[in-house]
ZATORRO-526814 format. One line per field, with one value per residue: chain; x, y, z of N, C-alpha, C, O in turn; residue in one letter. Coordinates in Angstrom, 1 decimal. Each point is the difference from the previous one (the first is absolute). Layout:
BEGIN
vexvex	[A/...]
n_px	[X/...]
n_py	[Y/...]
n_pz	[Z/...]
ca_px	[X/...]
ca_py	[Y/...]
ca_pz	[Z/...]
c_px	[X/...]
c_py	[Y/...]
c_pz	[Z/...]
o_px	[X/...]
o_py	[Y/...]
o_pz	[Z/...]
nufi	[A/...]
***
This chain:
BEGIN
vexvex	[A/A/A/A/A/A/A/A/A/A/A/A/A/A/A/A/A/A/A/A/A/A/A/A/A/A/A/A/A/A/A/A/A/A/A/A/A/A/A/A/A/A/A/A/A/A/A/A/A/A/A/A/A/A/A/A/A/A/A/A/A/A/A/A/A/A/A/A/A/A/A/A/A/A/A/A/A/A/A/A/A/A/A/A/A/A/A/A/A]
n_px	[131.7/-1.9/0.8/-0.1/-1.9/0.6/-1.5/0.4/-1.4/1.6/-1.3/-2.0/0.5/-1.6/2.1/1.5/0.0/0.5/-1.1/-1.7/-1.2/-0.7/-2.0/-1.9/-1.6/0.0/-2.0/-1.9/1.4/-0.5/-1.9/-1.4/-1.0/-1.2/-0.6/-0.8/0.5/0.5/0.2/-0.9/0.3/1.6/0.1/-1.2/0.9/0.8/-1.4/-0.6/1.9/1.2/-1.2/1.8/1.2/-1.6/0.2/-2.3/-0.8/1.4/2.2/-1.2/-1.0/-0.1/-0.9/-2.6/-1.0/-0.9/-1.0/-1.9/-1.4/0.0/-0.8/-2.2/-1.7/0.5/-0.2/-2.4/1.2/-0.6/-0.4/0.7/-1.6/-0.2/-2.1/1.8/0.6/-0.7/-1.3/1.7/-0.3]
n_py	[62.1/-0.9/1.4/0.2/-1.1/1.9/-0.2/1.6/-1.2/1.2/-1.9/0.5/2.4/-0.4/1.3/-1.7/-1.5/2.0/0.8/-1.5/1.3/2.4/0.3/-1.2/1.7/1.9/-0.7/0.5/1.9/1.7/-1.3/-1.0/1.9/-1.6/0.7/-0.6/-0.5/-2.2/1.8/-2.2/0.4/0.4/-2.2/-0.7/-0.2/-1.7/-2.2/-0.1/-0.6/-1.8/-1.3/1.2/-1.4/0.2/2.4/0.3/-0.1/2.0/-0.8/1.3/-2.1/-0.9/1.4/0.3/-1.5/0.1/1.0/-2.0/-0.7/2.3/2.5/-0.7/0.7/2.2/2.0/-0.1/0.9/1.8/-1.9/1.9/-1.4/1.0/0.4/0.8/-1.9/-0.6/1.6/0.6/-2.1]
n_pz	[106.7/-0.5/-1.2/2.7/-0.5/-0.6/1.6/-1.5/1.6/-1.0/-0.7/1.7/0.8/-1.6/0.3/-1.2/1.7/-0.5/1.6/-0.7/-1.5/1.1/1.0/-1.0/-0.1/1.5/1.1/-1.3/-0.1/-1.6/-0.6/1.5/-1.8/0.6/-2.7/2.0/-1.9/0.6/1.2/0.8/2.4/1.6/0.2/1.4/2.4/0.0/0.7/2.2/1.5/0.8/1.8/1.9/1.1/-1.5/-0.2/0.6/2.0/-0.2/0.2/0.9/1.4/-2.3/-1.1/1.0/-1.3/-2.0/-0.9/0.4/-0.8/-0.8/0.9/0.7/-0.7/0.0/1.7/-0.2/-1.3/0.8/-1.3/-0.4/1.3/-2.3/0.8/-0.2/-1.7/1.7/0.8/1.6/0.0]
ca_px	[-1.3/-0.3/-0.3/-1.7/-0.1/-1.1/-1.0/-0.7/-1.3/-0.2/-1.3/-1.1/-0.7/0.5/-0.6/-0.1/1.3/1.8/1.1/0.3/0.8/1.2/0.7/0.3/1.7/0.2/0.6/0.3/1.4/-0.8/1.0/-0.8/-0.9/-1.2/-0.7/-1.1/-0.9/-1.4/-1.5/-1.0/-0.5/0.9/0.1/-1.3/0.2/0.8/-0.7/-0.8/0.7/0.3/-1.2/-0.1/1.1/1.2/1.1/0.2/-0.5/1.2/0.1/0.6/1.2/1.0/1.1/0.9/0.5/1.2/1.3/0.1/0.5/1.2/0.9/0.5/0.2/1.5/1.1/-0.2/-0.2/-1.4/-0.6/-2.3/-1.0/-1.4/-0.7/-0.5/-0.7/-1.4/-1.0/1.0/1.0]
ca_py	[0.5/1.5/1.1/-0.3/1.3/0.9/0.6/0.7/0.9/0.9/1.0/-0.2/0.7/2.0/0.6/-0.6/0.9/-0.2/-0.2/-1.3/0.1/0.4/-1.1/-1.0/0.2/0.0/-0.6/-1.5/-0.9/-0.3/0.0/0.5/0.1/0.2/1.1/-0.4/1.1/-0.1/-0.7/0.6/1.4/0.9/-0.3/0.3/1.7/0.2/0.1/1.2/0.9/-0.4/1.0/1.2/0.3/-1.0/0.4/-0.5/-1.0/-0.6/0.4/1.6/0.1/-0.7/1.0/0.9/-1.0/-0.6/1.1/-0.2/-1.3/-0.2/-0.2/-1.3/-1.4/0.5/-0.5/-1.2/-0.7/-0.3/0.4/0.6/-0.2/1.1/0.1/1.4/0.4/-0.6/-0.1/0.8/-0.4]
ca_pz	[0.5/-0.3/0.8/0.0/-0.8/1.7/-0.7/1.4/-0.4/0.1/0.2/-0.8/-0.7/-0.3/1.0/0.4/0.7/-0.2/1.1/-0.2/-0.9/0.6/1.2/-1.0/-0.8/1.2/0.8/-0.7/-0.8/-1.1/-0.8/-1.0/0.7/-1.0/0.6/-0.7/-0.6/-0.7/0.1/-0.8/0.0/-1.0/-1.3/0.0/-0.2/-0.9/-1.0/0.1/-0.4/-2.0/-1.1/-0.3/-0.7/-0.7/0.6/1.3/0.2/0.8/1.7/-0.3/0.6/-0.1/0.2/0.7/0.6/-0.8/0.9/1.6/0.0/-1.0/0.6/1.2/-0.7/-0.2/0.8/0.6/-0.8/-0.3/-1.0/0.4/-0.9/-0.1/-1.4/-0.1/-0.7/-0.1/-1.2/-1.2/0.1]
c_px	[-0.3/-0.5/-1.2/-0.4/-0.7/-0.8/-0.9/-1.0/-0.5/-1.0/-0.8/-1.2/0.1/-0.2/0.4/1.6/1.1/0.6/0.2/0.9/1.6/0.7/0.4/1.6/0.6/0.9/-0.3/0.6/-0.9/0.6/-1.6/-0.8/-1.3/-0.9/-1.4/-1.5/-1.4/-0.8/-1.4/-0.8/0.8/-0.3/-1.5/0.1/1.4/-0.5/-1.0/0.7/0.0/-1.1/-0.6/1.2/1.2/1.7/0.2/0.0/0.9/0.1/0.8/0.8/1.4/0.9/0.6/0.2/1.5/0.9/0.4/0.8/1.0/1.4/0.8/-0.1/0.8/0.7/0.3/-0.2/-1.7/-0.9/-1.3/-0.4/-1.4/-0.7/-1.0/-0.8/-1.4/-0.3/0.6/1.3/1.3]
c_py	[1.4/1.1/0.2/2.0/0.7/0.7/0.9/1.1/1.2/1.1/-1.3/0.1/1.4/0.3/-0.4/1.0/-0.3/-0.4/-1.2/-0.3/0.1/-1.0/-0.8/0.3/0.0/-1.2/-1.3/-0.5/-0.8/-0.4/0.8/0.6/0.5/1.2/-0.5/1.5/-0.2/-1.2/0.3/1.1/0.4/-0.1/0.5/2.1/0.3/-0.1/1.5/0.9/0.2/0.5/0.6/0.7/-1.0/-0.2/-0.8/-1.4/-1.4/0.3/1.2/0.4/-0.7/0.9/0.2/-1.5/-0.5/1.6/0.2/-1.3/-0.8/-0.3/-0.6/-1.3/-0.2/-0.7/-1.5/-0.9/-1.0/0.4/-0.1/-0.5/0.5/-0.5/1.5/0.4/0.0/-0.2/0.7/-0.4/0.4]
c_pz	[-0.6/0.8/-0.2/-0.6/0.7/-1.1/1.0/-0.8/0.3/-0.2/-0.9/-1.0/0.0/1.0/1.6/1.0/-0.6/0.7/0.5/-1.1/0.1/1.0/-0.5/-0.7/0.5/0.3/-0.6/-0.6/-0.7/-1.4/-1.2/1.1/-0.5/1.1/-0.9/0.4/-0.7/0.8/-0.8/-0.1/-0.6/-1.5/-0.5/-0.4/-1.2/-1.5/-0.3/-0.5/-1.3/-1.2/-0.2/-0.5/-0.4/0.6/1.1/0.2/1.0/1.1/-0.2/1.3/0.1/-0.2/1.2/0.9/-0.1/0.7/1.1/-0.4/-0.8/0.4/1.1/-1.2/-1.1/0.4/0.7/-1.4/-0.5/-0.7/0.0/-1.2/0.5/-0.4/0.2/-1.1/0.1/-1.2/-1.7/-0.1/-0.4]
o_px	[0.8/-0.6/-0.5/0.7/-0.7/0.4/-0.6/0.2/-1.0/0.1/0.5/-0.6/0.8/-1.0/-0.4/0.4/0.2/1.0/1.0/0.9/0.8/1.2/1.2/1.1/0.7/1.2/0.7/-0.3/-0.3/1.2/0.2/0.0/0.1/-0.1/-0.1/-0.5/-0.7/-0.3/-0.2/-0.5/-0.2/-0.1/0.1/-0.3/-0.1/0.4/0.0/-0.4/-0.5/0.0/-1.0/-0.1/1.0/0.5/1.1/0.5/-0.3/-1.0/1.1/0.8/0.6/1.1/1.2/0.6/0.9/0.9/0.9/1.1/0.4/0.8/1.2/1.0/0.2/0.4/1.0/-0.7/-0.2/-0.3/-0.8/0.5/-0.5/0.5/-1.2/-0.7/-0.3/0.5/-0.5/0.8/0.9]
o_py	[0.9/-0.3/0.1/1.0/-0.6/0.3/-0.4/0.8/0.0/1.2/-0.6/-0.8/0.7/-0.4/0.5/1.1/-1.2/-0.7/0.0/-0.7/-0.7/-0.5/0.0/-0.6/-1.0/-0.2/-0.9/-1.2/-1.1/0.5/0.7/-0.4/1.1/0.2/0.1/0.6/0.9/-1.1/1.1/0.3/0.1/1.0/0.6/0.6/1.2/0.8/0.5/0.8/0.8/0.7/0.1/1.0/-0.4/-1.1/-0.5/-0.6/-1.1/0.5/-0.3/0.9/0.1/-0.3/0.0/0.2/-0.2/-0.3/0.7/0.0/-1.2/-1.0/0.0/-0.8/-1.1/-1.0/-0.5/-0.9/-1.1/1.1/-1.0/0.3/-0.2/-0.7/0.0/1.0/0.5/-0.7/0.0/1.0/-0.7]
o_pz	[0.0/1.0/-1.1/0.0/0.8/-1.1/1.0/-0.9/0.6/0.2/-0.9/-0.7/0.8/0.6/1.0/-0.5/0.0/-0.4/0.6/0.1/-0.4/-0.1/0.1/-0.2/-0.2/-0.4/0.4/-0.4/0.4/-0.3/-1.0/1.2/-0.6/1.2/-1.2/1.0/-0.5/-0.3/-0.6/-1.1/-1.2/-0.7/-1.0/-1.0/-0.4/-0.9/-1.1/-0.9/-0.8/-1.1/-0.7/-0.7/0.5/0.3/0.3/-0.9/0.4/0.5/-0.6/0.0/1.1/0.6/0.2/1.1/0.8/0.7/0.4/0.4/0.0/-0.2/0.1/0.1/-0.5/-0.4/0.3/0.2/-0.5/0.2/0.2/-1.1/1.1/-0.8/0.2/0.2/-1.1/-0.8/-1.1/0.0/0.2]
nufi	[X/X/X/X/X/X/X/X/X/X/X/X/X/X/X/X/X/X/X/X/X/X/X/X/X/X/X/X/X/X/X/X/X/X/X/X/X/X/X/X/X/X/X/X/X/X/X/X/X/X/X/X/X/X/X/X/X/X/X/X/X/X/X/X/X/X/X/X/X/X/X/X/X/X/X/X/X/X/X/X/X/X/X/X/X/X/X/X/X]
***
């Protein structure tokens, strides 16, 4: 029998709270956990971004997320999947 796979959703859109994220790591014995970052407004204001400044156009809080959440899914063996690029991939 195979080992059933946990998957846990850790944000919706830009903007969205950390701290389900965190709990999730926490205490869901996760084996994946997705930070979804684009909804269509977001993606709508990120394009804005972008053509005004080329440089931009992404989610500019995945740093200080990924330094909250690195380190429990470290230790808990769990691997964050992002799509943080929007519009600048």
């Amino acid at each position: 029998m195979r080992k059933p796979l946990r998957l846990g959703a850790g944000s919706g859109y830009w903007g969205d709270a950390l701290d389900p994220a965190l709990e999730l790591l926490e205490m869901g014995e996760l084996d994946y956990l997705s930070m979804d970052y684009l909804a269509e407004l977001t993606m709508a204001l990120l394009q804005r971004q972008r053509r005004k400044d080329p440089a931009t156009g992404y989610i500019p809080d995945l740093p200080s997320h990924l330094r909250a959440l690195l380190p429990i899914a470290r230790k808990q063996g769990t691997r964050i999947v992002c799509n943080d690029g929007g519009a600048n991939p």
